[in-house]
N, CA, C and O atoms as CSV, one atom per row, in Angstrom:
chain,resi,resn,atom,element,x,y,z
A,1,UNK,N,N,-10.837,-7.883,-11.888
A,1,UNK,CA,C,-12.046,-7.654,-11.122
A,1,UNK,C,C,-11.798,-7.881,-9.628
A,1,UNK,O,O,-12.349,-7.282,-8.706
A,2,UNK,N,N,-10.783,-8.944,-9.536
A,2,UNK,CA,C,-10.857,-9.134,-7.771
A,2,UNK,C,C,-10.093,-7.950,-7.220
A,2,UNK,O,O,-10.402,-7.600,-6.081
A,3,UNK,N,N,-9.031,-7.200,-7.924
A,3,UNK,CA,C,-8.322,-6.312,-7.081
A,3,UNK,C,C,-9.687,-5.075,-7.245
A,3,UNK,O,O,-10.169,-4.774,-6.154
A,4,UNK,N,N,-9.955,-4.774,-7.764
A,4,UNK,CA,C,-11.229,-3.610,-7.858
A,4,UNK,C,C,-12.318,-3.630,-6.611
A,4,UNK,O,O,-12.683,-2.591,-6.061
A,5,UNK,N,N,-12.748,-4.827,-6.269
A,5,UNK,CA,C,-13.308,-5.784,-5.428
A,5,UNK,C,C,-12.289,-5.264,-3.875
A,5,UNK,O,O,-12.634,-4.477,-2.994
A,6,UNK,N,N,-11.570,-5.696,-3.945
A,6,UNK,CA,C,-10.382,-5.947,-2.480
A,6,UNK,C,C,-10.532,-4.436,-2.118
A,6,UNK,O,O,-10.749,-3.895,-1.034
A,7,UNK,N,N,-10.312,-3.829,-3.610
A,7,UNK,CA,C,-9.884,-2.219,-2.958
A,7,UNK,C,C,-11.016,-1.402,-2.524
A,7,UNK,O,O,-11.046,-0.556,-1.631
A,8,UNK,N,N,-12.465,-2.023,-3.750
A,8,UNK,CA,C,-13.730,-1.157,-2.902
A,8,UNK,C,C,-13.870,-1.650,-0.989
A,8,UNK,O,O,-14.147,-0.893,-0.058
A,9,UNK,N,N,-13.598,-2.975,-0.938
A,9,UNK,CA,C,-13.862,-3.609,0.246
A,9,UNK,C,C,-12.964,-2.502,1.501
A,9,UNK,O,O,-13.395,-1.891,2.479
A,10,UNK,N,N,-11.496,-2.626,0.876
A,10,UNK,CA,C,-10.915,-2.097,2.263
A,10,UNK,C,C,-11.306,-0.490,2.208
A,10,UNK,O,O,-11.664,0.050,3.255
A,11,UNK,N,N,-11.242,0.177,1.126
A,11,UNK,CA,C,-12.086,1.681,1.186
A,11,UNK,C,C,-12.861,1.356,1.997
A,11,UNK,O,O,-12.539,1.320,3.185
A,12,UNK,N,N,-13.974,1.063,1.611
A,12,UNK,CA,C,-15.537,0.529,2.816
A,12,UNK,C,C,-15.225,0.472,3.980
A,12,UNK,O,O,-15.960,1.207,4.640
A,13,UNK,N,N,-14.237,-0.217,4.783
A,13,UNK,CA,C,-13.787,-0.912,5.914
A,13,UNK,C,C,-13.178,0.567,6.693
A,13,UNK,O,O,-13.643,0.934,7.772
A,14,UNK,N,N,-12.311,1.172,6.123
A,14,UNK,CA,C,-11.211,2.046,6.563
A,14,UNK,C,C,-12.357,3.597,6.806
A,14,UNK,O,O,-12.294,4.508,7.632
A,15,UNK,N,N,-13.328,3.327,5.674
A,15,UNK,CA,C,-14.294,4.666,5.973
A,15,UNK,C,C,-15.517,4.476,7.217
A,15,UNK,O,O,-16.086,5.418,7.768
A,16,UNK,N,N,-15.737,3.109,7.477
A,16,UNK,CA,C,-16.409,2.709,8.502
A,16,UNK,C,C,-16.102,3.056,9.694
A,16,UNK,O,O,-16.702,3.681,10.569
A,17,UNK,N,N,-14.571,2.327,9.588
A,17,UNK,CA,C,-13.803,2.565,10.830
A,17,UNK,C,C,-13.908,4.169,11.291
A,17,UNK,O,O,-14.317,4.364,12.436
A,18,UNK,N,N,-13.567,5.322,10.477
A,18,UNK,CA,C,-13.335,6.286,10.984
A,18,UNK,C,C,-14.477,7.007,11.139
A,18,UNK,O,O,-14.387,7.994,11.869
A,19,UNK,N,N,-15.728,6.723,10.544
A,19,UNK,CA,C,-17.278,7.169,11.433
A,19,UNK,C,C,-17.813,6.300,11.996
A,19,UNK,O,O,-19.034,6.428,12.077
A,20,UNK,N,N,-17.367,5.398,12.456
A,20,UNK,CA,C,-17.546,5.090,13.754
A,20,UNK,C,C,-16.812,5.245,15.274
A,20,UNK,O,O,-17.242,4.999,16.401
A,21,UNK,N,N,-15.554,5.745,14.814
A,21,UNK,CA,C,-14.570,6.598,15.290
A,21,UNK,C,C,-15.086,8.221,15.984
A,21,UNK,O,O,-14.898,8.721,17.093
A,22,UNK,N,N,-15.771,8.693,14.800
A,22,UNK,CA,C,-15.907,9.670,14.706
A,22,UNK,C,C,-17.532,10.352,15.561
A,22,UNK,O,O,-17.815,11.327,16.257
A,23,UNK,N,N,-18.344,9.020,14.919
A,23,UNK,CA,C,-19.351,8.546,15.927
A,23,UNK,C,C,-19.453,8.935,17.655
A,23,UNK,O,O,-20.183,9.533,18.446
A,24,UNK,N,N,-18.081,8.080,17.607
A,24,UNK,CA,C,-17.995,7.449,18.884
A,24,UNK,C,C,-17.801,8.569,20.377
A,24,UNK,O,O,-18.325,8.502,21.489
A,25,UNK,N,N,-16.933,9.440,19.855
A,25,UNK,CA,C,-16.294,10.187,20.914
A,25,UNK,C,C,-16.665,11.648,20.418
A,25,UNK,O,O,-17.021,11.900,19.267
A,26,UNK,N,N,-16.538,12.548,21.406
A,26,UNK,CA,C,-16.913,14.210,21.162
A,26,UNK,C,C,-15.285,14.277,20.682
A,26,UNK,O,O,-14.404,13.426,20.803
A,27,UNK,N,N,-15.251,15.512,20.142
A,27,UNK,CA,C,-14.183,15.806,19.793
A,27,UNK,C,C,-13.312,17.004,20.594
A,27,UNK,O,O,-13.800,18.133,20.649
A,28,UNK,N,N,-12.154,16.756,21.144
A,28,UNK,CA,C,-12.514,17.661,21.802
A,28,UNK,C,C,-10.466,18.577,21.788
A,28,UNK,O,O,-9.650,18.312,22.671
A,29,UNK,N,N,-10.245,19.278,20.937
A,29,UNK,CA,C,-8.890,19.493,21.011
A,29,UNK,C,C,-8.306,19.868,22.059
A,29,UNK,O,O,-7.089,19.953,21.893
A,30,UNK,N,N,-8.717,20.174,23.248
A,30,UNK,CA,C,-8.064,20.626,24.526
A,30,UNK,C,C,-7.531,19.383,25.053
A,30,UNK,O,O,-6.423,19.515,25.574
A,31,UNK,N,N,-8.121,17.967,25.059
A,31,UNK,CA,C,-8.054,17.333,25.962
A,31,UNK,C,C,-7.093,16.381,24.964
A,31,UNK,O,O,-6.420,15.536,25.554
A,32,UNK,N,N,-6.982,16.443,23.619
A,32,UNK,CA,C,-5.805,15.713,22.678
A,32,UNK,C,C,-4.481,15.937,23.521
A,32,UNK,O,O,-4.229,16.858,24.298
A,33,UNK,N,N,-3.674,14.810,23.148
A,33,UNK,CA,C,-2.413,14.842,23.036
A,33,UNK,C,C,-1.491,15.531,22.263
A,33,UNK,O,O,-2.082,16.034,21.307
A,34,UNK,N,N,-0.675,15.700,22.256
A,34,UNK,CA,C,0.638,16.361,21.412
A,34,UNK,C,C,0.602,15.720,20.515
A,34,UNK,O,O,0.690,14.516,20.753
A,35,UNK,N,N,0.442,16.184,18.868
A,35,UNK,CA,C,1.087,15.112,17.790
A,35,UNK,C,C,2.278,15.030,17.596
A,35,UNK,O,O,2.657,13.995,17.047
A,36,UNK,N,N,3.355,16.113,17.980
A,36,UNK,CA,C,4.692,15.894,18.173
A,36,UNK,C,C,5.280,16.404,19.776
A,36,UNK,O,O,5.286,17.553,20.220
A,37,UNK,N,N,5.757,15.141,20.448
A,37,UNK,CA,C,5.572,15.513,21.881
A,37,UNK,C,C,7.546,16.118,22.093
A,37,UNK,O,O,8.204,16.211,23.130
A,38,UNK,N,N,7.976,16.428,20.552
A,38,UNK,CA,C,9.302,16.881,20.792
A,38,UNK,C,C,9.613,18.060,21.731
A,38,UNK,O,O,9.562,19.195,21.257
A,39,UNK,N,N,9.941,17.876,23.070
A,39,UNK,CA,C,10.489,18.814,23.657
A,39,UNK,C,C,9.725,19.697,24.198
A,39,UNK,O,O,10.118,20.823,24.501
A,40,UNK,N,N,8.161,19.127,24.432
A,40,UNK,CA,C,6.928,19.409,24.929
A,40,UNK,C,C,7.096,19.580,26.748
A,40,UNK,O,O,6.644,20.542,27.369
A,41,UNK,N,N,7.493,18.963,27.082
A,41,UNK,CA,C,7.742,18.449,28.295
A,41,UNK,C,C,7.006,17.413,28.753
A,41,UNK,O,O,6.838,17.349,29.971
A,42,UNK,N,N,6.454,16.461,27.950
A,42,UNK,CA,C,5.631,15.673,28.440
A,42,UNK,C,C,6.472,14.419,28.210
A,42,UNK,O,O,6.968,13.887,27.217
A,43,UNK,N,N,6.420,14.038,30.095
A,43,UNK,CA,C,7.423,12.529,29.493
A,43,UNK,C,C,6.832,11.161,28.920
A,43,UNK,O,O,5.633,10.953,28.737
A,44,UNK,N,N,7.781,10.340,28.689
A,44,UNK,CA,C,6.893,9.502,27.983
A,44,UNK,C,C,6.308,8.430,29.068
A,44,UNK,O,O,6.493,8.708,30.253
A,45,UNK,N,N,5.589,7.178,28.734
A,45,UNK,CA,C,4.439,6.615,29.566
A,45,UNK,C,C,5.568,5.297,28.342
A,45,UNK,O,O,6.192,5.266,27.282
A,46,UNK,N,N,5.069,4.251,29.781
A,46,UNK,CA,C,5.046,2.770,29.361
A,46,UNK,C,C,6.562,2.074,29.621
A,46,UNK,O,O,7.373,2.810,30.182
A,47,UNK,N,N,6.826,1.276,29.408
A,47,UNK,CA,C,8.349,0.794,29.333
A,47,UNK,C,C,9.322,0.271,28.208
A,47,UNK,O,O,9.010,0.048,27.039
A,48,UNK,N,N,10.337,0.147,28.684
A,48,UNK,CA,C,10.980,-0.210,27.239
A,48,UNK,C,C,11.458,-1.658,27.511
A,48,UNK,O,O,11.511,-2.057,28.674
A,49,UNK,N,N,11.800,-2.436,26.500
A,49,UNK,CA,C,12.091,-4.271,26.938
A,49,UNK,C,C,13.711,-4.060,27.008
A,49,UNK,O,O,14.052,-5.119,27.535
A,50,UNK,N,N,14.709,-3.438,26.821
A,50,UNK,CA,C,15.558,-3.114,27.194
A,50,UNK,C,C,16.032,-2.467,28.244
A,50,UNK,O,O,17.215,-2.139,28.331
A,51,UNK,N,N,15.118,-2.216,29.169
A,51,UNK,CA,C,16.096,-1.755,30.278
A,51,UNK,C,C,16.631,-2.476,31.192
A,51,UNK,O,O,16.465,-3.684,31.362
A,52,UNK,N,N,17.224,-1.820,31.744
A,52,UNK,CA,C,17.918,-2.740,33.152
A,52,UNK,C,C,16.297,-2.580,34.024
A,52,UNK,O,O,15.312,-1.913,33.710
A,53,UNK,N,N,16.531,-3.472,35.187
A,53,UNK,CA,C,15.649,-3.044,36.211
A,53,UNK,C,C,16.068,-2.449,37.576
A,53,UNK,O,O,17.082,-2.875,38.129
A,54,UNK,N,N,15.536,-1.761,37.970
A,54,UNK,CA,C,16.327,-1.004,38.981
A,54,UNK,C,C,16.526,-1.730,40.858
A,54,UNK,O,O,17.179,-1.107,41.695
């Protein structure tokens, strides 16, 4: 009974999340990102903890 329980709970949780997600913002495919930014030309953003510093 408790795993039946856990699993209705996180279903519930995970379907919340995404209408309120969905709620939240217009949708708008022009203004999305690349889902694969391979060779897109778009460089990437942020840093890496390995680099040197310049």
């Amino acid at each position: 009974m408790t795993r039946r329980v856990t699993a209705a709970i996180a279903i519930l949780m995970v379907g919340l999340l995404i209408a309120l997600d969905h709620a939240g913002t217009d949708l708008n495919p022009y203004k999305a990102p690349p889902l694969l930014a391979l060779g897109s030309g778009t460089a990437a953003s942020g840093g890496f903890c390995g680099a040197l510093p310049e």
